[in-house]
N, C-alpha and C positions, 0 to 999 in steps of 0.2 A: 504494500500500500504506500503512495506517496502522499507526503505532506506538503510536499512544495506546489507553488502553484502550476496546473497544468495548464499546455501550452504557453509556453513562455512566450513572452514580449520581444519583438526587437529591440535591437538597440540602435539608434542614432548616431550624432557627433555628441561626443563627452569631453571637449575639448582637448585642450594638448598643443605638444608644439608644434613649429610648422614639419619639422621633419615627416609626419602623418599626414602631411596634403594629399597627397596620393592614398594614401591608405582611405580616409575619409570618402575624398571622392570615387573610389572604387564601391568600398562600404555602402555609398549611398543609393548606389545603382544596385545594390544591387538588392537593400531595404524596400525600392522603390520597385522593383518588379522587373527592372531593366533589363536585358541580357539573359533573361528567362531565367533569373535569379528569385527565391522564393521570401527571400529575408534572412540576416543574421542575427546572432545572436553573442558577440565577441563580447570576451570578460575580461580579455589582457591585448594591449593596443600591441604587446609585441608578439601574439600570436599568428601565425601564418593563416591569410585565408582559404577559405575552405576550399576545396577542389571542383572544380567544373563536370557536372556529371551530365550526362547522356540519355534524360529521363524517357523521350521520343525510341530512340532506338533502343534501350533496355524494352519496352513496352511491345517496341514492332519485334524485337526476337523473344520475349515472352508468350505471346498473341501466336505467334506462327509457333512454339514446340506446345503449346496446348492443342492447336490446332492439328499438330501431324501426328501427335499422341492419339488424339481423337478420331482422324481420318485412317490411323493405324490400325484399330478396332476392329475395321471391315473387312483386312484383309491377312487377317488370325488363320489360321489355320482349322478349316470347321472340325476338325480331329480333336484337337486341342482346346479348343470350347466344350466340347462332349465332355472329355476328361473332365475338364475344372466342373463342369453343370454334376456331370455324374458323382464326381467325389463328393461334392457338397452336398447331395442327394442322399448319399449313403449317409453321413455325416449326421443328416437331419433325421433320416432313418433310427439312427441308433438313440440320438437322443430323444427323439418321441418312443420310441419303444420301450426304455428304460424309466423313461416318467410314468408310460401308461403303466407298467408291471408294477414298478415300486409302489404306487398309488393304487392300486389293486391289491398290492400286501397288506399295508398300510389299513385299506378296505378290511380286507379278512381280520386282520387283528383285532380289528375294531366289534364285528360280529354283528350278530342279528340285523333287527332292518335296514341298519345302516350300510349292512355288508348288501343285503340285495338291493338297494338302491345305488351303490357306488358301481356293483357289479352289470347295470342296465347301463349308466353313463359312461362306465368307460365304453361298454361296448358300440354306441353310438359315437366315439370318437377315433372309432377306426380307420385309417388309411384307407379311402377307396383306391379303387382299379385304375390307376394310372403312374404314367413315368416308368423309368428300365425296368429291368428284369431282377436286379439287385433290391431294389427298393422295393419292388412288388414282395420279395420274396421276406423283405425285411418284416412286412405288414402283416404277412399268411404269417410270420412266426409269432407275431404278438398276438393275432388271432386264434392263433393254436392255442395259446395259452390260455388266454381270457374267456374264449368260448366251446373251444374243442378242437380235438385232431381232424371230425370230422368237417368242420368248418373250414378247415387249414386247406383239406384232401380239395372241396367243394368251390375253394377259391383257384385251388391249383390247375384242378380241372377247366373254371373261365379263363385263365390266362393262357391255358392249350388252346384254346378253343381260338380264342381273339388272335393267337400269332399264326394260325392257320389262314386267318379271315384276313390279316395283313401282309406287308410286304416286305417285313421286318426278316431277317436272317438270324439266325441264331449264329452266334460264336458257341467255339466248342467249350468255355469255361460254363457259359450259359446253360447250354445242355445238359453239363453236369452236373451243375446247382438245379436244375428242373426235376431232374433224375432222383437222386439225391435226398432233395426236401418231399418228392412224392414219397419214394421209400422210406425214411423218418416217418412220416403221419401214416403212413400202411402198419407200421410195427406200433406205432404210439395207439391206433384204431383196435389192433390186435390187443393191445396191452402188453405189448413185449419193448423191454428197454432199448430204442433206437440205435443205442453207441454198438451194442453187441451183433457180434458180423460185420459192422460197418466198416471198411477197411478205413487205414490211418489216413493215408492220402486224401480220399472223402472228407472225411473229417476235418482236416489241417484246410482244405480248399474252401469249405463251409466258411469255416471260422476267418479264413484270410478274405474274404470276400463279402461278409454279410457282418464280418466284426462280432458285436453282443448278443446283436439276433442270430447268429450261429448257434452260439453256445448255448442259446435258449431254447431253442431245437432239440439238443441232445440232452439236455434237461426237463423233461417231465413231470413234474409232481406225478410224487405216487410210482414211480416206474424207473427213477433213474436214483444211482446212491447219493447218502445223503450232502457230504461233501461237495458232490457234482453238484446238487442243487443248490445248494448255498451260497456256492462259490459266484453261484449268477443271479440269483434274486437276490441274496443280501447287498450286494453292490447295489443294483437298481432300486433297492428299500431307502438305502442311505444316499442314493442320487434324490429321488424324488423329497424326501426330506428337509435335501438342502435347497432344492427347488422351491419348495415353499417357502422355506425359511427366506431366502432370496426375494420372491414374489412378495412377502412382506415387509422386507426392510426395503424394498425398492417401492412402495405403494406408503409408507412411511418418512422415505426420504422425498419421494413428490411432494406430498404435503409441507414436511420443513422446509422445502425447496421454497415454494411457495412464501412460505415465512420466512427464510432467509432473506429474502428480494425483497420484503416490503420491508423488514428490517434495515437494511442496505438502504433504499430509497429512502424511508423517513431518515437517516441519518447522514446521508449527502442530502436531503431537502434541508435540513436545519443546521448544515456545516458543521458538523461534525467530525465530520469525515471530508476528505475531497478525493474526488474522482477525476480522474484521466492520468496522459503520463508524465511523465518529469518534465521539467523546464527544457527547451529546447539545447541539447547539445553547445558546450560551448565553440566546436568545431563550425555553429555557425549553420545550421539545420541542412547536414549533409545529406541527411534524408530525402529532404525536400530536392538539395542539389542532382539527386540523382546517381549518386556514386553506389547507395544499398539497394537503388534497387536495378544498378548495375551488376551490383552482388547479388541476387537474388536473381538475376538472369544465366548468369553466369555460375551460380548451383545449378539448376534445372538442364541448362547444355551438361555441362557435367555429368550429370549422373544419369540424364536419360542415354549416352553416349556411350557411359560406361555401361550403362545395364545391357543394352545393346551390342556391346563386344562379348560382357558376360555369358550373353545367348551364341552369340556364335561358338563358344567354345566349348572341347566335349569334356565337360569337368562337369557332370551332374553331381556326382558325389560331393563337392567342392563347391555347389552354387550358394547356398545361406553363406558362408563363410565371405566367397567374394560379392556378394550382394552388402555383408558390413561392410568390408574394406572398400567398397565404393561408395556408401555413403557417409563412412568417419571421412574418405578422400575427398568426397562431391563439399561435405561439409567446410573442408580445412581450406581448400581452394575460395570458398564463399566467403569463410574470416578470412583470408588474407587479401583479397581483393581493396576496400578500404583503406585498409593499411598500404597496399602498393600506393595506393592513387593519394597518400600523404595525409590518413589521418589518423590521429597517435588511437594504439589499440586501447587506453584507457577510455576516451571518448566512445569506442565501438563498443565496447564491454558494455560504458554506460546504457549505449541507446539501446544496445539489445534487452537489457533488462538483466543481463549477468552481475547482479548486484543482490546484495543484503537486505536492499532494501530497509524495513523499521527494526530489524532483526531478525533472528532464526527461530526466534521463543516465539513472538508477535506473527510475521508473518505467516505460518502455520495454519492458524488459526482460521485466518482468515480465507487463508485456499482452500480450506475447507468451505466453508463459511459462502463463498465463493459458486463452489462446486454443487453444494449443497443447489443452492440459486440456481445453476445454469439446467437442471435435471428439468422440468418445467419445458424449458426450450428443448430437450431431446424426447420429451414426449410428443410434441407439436410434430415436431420431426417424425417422427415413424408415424402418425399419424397421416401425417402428409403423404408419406411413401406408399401406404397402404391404399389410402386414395386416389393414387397416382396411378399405382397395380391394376386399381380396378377398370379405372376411366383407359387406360391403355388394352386391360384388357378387353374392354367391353368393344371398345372401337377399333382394336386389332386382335381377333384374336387367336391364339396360336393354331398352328395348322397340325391338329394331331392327329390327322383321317391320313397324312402321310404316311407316318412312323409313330404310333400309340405308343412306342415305348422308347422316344425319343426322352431325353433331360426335360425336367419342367426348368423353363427359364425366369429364374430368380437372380435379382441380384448377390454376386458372389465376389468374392475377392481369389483371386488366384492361388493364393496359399494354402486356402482350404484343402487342394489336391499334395501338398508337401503334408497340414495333419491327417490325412485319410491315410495317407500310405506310409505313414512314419514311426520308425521306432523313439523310444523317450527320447534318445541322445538327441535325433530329429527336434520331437517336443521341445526340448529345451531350447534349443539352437531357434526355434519359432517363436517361441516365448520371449528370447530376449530379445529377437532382431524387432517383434513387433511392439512388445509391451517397455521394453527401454531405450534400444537404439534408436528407431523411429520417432517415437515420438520426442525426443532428447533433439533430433536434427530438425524434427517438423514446426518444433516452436523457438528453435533457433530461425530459422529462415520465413516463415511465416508469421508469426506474431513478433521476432526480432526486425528483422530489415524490413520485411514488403510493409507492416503494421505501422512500422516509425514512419514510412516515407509517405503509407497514404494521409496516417495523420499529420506530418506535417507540409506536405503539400496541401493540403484539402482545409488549411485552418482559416485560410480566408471568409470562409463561411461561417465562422462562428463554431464554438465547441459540441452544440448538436446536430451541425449538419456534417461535419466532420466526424465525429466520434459513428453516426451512423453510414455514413458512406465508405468507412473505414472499415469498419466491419463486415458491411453486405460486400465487398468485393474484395477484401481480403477471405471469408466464407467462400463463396462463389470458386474464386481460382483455387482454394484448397480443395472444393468436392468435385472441380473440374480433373484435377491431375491424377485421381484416384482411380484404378480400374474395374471399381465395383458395376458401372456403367451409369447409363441416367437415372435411374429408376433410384437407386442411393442418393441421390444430389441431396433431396431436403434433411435425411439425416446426416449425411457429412457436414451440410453446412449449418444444422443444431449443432451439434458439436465445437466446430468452430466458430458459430456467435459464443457460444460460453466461455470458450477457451480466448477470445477476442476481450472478450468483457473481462477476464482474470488478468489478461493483461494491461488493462487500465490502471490498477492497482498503484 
């Protein structure tokens, strides 16, 4: 949180000797708007002024790699989309089926009519008949559970039926997950434990293909050992758990959210508190001058450049690793850009916001406090998405009389197919690049440089027209750059109003 006043004031002539004539009248031209200069803000007459940045051509090379990023999309490889749709598929597979199971235990435990009332809802929230063959099979497993083998058999049998009536191919992995999960529920129908007989290979192909719903399969109430069964409903008992417990601190933190924000407002209403960001650099609002968000062009060529080599090289084994090192790289080249063009890295540190701020004890608090607030704007967001879903799909909608068991097309993030097919070591390595590295570079370069230069180019207007145009387009080119596609935009850019707002602080 800052105490200082935000956006700072120009400065004028503060007098002096004539040695400064020159300085002055440079100064003034450049206070005055001249030279496409935004205003200074010098605090020592023998500090150097600030550097002449390039605000037109950082913008037209900004403007065109969002733009080839996005013209890039179309010509993906339709292989390669399947993959990511279907991984994600599976992904969402497993975690609906382990919510409905656990919460069906959960059910049982609970007993009497509350057990047969839990036991009619979940069964209405079954997976219908659509999307691949993995997913289908995901659903006949949850189905087997919740309502029978022979439900399982009955669903197996529509999905023979429907790939006969299409023009879908089967792969041979396909075939033998069809095979496979028929004979499972032929032995589970018998009352004979499924694993028995079943050769390993089967098994191990289940399991590597269908993930939890595999295992769910070979797990039976009643028919398979006890071990075996625990080993797969009790995980699903303590997923679903924490799902609640989640669905309710998340249904608790809206609320405070809520309260946070008005909190916040009455207390910047009554000055209290003050909002926005520090006094403008004494480098003389280099910002404005265009040198950051030279820097910030000049990240973005970087690293889309380098991801770009990344792909062409046969090092799959090795791509999260080089995906850091190119953007701790993409990063370092961004800080150092400034610094070439002559402005001292303590001013940079400043405008980025890499400072203490009120302290490490105080500030805490309030990025909580903060966060808390912005939760509010990412419900609006998925809100928005969902309505977007709708209206897109009602007025386009997918063409699933081609290939029935094509990917359902949702928004996805590419990664999704690195957790689907990944071991922990993976996990982990996904974990950090998304949940520390990324976002450690994303509000370095986005809420540090592009956020300082919209607000102080943009202050001519006054601090609420600034503070919001600041944000809606600094949001905007963050949820543009993202590969989840359109259909994400309004929650990417919830996200980053919130994370815009925290940097006001």
């Amino acid at each position: 949180m800052s105490t200082d006043q935000p956006d700072g004031d120009t400065f004028g002539n503060r007098g002096g000797s004539s040695n400064h004539g020159m300085w002055h009248e440079e100064l003034e031209k450049r206070v005055s708007g001249d030279e496409g200069g935004f205003g200074t803000s010098q605090t020592q007459f023998d500090e150097p002024l600030p550097p002449r940045g390039h605000p037109w051509l950082a913008w037209f090379a900004i403007i065109a790699l969002i733009a080839l990023q996005q013209v890039s999309a179309f010509f993906v490889d339709d292989a390669d989309v399947h993959d990511v749709l279907a991984s994600g598929g599976t992904i969402i597979g497993q975690i609906e089926g382990r919510l409905l199971i656990g919460l069906h235990q959960i059910g049982e435990d609970l007993g009497g009519d509350f057990k047969r009332e839990f036991q009619q809802k979940m069964e209405t929230k079954l997976s219908p008949h659509q999307g691949p063959i993995i997913q289908r099979l995901q659903a006949i497993a949850v189905s087997g559970e919740l309502v029978g083998a022979q439900e399982a058999l009955a669903r197996l049998e529509d999905v023979a039926l429907e790939i006969e009536a299409s023009e879908h191919e089967l792969t041979k992995e396909e075939s033998q997950l069809l095979e496979t999960s028929h004979l499972i529920y032929q032995k589970v129908a018998d009352g004979e434990d499924p694993a028995k007989g079943l050769e390993d290979e089967k098994q191990k192909l289940l399991v590597a293909k269908l993930g939890w719903c595999g295992k769910l399969m070979m797990a039976p109430d009643k028919l398979s050992p006890m071990d075996r069964r625990e080993g797969v409903v009790g995980p699903a008992k303590r997923f679903a758990m924490i799902m609640m417990i989640g669905l309710l601190l998340g249904f608790l933190g809206l609320i405070f959210g809520f309260i946070a924000g008005l909190i916040l407002l009455v207390l910047f209403a009554s000055r209290m508190i003050s909002f926005g960001l520090r006094r403008s650099s004494r480098a003389g609002n280099a910002g404005a001058s265009g040198v950051y968000l030279e820097a910030f062009g000049i990240w973005m060529a970087t690293f889309q450049v380098g991801s770009l080599l990344i792909g062409l090289l046969p090092l799959q084994k090795m791509l999260i690793p080089l995906l850091a090192i190119n953007m701790l790289g993409a990063l370092g080249v961004g800080l150092l850009w400034p610094v070439v063009r002559g402005i001292p890295w303590s001013v940079v540190r400043e405008d980025l916001g890499w400072h203490r701020g009120e302290g490490l004890f105080f500030e805490p608090w309030f990025g909580l406090l903060g966060y808390l607030a912005s939760l509010p704007l990412l419900f609006v967001g998925v809100l928005l998405m969902l309505l977007l879903m709708m209206v897109v799909g009602f007025y386009f909608p997918p063409e699933i009389s081609m290939d029935p068991f094509a990917p359902l097309e949702v928004p996805m993030h590419p990664i999704v197919s690195w957790v689907a097919d990944g071991n922990r070591v993976i996990l982990l390595q996904v974990a950090f690049l998304s949940c520390v590295l990324a976002p450690f570079v994303e509000e370095t370069m986005f809420r540090g440089f592009l956020h300082r230069f919209l607000r102080d180019s943009s202050k001519w207007g006054g601090f609420g027209f600034s503070f919001l145009f600041s944000v809606f387009f600094n949001s905007l080119i963050f949820a543009a750059i993202h590969p989840q596609g359109p259909l994400a935009i309004p929650v990417l850019m919830a996200i980053a109003c919130g994370l815009s707002i925290l940097r006001e602080w």
